[in-house]
Backbone as a ProteinNet text record, in pm:
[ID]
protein_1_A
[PRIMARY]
XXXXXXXXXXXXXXXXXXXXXXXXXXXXXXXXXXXXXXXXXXXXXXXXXXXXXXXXXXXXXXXXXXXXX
[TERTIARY]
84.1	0	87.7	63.6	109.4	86.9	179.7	133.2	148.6	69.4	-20.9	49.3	143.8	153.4	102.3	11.4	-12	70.8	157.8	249.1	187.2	200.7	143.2	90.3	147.3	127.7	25.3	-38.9	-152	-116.2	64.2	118.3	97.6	90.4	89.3	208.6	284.9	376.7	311.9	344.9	351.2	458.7	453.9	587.2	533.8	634.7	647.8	771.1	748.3	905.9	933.2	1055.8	1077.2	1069.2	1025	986.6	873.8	773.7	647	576.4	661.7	589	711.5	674.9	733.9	735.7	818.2	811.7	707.2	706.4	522.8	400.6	385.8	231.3	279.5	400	385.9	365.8	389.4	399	249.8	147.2	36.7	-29.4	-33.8	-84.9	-78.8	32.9	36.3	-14.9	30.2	-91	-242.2	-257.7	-448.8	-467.7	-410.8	-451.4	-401.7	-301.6	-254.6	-199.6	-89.6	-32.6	120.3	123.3	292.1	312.5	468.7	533.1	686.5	701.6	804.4	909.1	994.6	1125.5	1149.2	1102.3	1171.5	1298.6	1320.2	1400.3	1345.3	1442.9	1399.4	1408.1	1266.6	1238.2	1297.4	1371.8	1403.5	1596.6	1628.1	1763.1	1811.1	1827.3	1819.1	1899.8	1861.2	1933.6	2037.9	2020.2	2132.1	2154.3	2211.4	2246.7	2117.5	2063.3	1906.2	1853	1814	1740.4	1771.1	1923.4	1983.3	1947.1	1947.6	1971.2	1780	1712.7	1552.7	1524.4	1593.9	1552.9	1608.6	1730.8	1790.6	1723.3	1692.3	1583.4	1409.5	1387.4	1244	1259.4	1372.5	1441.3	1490.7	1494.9	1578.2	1400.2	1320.9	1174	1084.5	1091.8	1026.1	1073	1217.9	1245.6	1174.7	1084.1	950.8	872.9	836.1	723.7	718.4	703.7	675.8	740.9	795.3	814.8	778.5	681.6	619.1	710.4	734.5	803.3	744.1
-119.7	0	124.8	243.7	355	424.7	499.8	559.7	693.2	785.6	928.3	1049.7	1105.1	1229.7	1344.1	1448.6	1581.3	1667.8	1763	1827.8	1972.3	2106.5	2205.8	2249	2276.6	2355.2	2258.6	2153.4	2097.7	2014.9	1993.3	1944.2	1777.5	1693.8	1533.2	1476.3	1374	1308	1178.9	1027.8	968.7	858.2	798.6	690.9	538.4	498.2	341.1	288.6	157.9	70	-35.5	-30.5	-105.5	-259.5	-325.5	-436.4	-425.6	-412.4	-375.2	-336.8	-280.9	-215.1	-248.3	-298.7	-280.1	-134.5	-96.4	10.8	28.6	-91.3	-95.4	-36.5	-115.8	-92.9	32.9	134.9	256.8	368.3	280.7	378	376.6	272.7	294.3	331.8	337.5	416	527	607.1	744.1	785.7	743.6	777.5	739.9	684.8	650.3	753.1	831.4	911.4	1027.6	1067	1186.6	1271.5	1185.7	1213.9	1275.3	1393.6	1390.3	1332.5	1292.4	1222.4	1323.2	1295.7	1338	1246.4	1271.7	1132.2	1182.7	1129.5	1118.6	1067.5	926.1	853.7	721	607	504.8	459.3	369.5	338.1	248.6	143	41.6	8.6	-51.4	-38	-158.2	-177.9	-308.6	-384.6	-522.8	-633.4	-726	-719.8	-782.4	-700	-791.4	-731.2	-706	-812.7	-817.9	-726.8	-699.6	-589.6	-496.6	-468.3	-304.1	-303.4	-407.8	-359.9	-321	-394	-409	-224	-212	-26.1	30.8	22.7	113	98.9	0.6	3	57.7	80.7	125.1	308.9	318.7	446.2	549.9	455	474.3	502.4	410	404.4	507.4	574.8	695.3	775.8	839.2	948.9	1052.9	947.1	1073.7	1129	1087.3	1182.5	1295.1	1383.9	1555.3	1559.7	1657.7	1688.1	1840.5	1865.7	1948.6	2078	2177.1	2247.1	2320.8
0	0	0	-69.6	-56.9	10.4	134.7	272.5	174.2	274.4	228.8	326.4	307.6	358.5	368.5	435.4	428.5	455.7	414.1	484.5	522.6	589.7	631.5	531.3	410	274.9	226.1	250.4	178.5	70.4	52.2	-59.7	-25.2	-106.1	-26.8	-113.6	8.9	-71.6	-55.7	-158.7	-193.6	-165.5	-39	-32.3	-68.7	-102.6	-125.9	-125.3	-64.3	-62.4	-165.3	-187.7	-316	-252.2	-176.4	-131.9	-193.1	-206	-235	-332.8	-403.8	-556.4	-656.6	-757.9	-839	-944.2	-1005.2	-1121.3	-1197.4	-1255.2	-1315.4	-1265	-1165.2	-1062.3	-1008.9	-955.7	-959	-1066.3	-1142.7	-1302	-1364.7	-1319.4	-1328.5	-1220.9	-1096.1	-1021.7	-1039.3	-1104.8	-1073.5	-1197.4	-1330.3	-1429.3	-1405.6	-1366.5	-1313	-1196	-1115.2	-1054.4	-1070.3	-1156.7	-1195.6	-1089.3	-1007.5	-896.5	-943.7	-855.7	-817.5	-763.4	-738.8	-678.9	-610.5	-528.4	-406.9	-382.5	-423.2	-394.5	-287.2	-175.8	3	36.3	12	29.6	24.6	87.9	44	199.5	207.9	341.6	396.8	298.1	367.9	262.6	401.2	321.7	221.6	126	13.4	120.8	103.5	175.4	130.6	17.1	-91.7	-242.7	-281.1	-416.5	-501.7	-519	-576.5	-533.1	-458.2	-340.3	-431.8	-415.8	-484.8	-599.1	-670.8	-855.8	-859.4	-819.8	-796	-758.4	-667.9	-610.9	-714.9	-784	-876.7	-999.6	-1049.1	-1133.3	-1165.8	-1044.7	-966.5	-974.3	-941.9	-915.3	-1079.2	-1165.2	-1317.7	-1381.4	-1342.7	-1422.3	-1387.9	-1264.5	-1243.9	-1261.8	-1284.7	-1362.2	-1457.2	-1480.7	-1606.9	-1529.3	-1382.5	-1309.7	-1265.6	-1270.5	-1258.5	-1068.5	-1023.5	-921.8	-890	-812.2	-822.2	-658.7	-675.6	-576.5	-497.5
[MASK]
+++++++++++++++++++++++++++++++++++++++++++++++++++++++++++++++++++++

């Protein structure tokens, strides 16, 4: 599930862990709801190698989403 931030300014961020979502299913969530997206950080720390290449890849595929300031 994607946790929901409100911040003071009314702006919302958007987190997810790369355990959890793949690139895909975020890349259609956010076109089906016409969301910005907020790169926070990453919630969880990769556990292996797989882990890493899996986040860096996740990380390379959202590059097209708008970041709004």
């Amino acid at each position: 599930t994607f946790s929901q931030t409100t911040f003071l300014n009314n702006q919302t961020a958007w987190l997810a862990t790369p355990n959890t979502h793949t690139a895909a299913s975020m890349r259609q969530y956010f076109l089906q709801h016409d969301k910005y997206i907020y790169i926070i950080g990453v919630l969880e720390k990769p556990a292996n190698a797989d882990d890493q290449q899996r986040l860096n890849q996740m990380l390379n595929s959202i590059q097209f989403l708008s970041v709004s300031s």
